[in-house]
C-alpha positions as a LaTeX table, in Angstrom:
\begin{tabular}{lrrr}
\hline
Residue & $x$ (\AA) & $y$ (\AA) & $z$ (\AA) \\
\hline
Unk1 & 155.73 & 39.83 & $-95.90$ \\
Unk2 & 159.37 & 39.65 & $-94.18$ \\
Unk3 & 160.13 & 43.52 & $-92.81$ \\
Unk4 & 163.34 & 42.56 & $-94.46$ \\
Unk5 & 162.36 & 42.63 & $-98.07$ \\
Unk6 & 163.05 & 46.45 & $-98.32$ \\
Unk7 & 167.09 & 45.67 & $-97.38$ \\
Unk8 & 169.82 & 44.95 & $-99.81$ \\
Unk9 & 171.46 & 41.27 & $-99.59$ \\
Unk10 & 174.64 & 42.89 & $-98.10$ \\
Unk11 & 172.48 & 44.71 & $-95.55$ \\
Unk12 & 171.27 & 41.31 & $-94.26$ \\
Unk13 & 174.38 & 39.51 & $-94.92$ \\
Unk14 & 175.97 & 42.12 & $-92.50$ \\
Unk15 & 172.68 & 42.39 & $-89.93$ \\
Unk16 & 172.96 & 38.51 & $-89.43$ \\
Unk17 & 176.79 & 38.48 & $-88.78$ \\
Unk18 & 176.09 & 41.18 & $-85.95$ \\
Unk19 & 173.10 & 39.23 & $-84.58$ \\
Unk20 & 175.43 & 36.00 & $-84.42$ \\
Unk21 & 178.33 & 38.10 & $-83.26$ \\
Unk22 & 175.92 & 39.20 & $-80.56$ \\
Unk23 & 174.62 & 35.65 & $-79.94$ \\
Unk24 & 177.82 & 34.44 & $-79.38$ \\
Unk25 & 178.55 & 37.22 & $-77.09$ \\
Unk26 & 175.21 & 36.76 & $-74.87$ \\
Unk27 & 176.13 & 33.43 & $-74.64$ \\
Unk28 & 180.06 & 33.07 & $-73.42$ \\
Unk29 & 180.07 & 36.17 & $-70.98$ \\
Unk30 & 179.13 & 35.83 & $-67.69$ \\
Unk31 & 175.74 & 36.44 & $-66.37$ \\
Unk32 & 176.10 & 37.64 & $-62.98$ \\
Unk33 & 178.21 & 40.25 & $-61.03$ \\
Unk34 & 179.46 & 40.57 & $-57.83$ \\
Unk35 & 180.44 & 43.89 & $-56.42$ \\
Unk36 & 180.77 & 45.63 & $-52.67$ \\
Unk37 & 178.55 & 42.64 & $-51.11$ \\
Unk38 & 175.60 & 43.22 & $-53.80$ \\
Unk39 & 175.29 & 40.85 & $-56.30$ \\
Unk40 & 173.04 & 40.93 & $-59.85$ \\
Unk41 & 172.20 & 38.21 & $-62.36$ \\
Unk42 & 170.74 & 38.76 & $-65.43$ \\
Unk43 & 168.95 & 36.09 & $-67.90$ \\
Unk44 & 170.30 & 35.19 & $-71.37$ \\
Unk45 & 167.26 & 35.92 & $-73.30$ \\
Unk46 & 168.59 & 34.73 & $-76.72$ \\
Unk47 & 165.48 & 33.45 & $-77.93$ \\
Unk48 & 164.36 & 36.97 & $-80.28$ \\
Unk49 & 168.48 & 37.20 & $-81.60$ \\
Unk50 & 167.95 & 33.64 & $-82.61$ \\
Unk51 & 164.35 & 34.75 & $-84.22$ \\
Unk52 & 165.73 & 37.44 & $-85.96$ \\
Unk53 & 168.29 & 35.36 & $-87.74$ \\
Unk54 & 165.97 & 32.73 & $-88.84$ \\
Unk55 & 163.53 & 35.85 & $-90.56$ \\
Unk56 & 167.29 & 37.04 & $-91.86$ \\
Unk57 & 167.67 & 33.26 & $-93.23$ \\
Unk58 & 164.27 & 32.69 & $-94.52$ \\
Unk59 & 164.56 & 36.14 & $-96.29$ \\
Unk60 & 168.18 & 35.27 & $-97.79$ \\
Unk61 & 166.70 & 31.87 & $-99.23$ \\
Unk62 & 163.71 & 33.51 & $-100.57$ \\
Unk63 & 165.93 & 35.49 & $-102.50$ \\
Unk64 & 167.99 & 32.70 & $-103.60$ \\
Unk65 & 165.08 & 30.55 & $-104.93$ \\
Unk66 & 165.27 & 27.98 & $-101.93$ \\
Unk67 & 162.52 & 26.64 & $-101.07$ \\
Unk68 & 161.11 & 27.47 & $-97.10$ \\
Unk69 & 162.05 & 24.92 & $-94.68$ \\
Unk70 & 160.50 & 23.82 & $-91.56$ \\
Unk71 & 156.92 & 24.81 & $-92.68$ \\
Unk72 & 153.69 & 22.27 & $-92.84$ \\
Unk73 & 152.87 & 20.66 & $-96.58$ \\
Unk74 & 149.75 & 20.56 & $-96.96$ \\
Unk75 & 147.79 & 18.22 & $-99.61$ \\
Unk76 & 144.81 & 19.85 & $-100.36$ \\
\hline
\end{tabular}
């Protein structure tokens, strides 16, 4: 069971533009600073934003009457 059944369409319509928006984000800014001598990086870890927008996806098709993509067939 998706922990996104409980939301309305527009709910995850909205939650998956702010994921992407945030995607996009984590991805074009710059990952390390420089300041007084000290410097940090930090890692882009996109990899659970991109998750959460596939569950967001899967849930949307459900919905829609698509069928799931990406899954095994098996022939039993």
């Amino acid at each position: 069971m998706s922990i996104y059944r409980r939301d309305s369409t527009n709910q995850l319509t909205a939650r998956r533009a702010e994921l992407a928006d945030s995607l996009h984000k984590r991805l074009t800014q710059p990952t390390s600073i420089e300041h007084n001598g000290s410097r940090a990086q930090y890692a882009q870890a996109t990899e659970a934003i991109k998750r959460e927008i596939a569950e967001i996806d899967r849930e949307l098709d459900r919905r829609e009457g698509t069928p799931a993509q990406n899954r095994p067939f098996y022939v039993i």
